[in-house]
C-alpha positions in Angstrom: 78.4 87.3 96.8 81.3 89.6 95.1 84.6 88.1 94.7 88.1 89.0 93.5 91.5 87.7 93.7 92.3 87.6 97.6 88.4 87.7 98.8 85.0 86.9 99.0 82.3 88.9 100.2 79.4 87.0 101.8 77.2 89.8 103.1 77.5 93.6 103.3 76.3 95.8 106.5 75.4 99.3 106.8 78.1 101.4 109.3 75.5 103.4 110.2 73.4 100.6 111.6 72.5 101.9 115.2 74.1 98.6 116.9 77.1 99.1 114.6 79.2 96.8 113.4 77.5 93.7 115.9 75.1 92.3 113.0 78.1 91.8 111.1 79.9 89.8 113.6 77.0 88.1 114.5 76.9 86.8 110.8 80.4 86.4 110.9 80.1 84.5 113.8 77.7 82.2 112.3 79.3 82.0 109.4 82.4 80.5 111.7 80.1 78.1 113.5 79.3 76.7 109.4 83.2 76.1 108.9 83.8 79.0 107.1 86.8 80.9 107.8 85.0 84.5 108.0 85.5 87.7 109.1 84.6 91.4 109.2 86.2 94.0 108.0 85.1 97.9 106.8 84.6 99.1 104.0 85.6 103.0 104.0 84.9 103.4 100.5 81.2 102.9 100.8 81.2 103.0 104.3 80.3 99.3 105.3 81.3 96.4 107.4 81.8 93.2 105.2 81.8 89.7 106.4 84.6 88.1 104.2 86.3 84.9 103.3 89.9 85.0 102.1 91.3 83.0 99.3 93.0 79.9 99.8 96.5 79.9 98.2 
């Protein structure tokens, strides 16, 4: 799990994955169903989807 000041990464996925970003919202997804606030978002610098949890202020 990477983290820095706004986010926190919980799991990295592949763009090139052939069903695309859907294992990522899948996780997200279950992630959500936990409580956790999560979400996906891509990554262009190394070309991947991240599920993510943002900071509480």
């Amino acid at each position: 799990m990477a983290a820095n000041a706004d986010r926190t990464v919980l799991e990295r996925f592949p763009a090139s994955h052939p069903r695309g970003q859907y294992p990522a919202e899948d996780f997200a997804a279950d992630r959500r169903a936990a409580g956790q606030p999560a979400e996906v978002v891509m990554d262009i610098h190394t070309d991947s989807f991240l599920v993510i949890v943002k900071a509480v202020a």
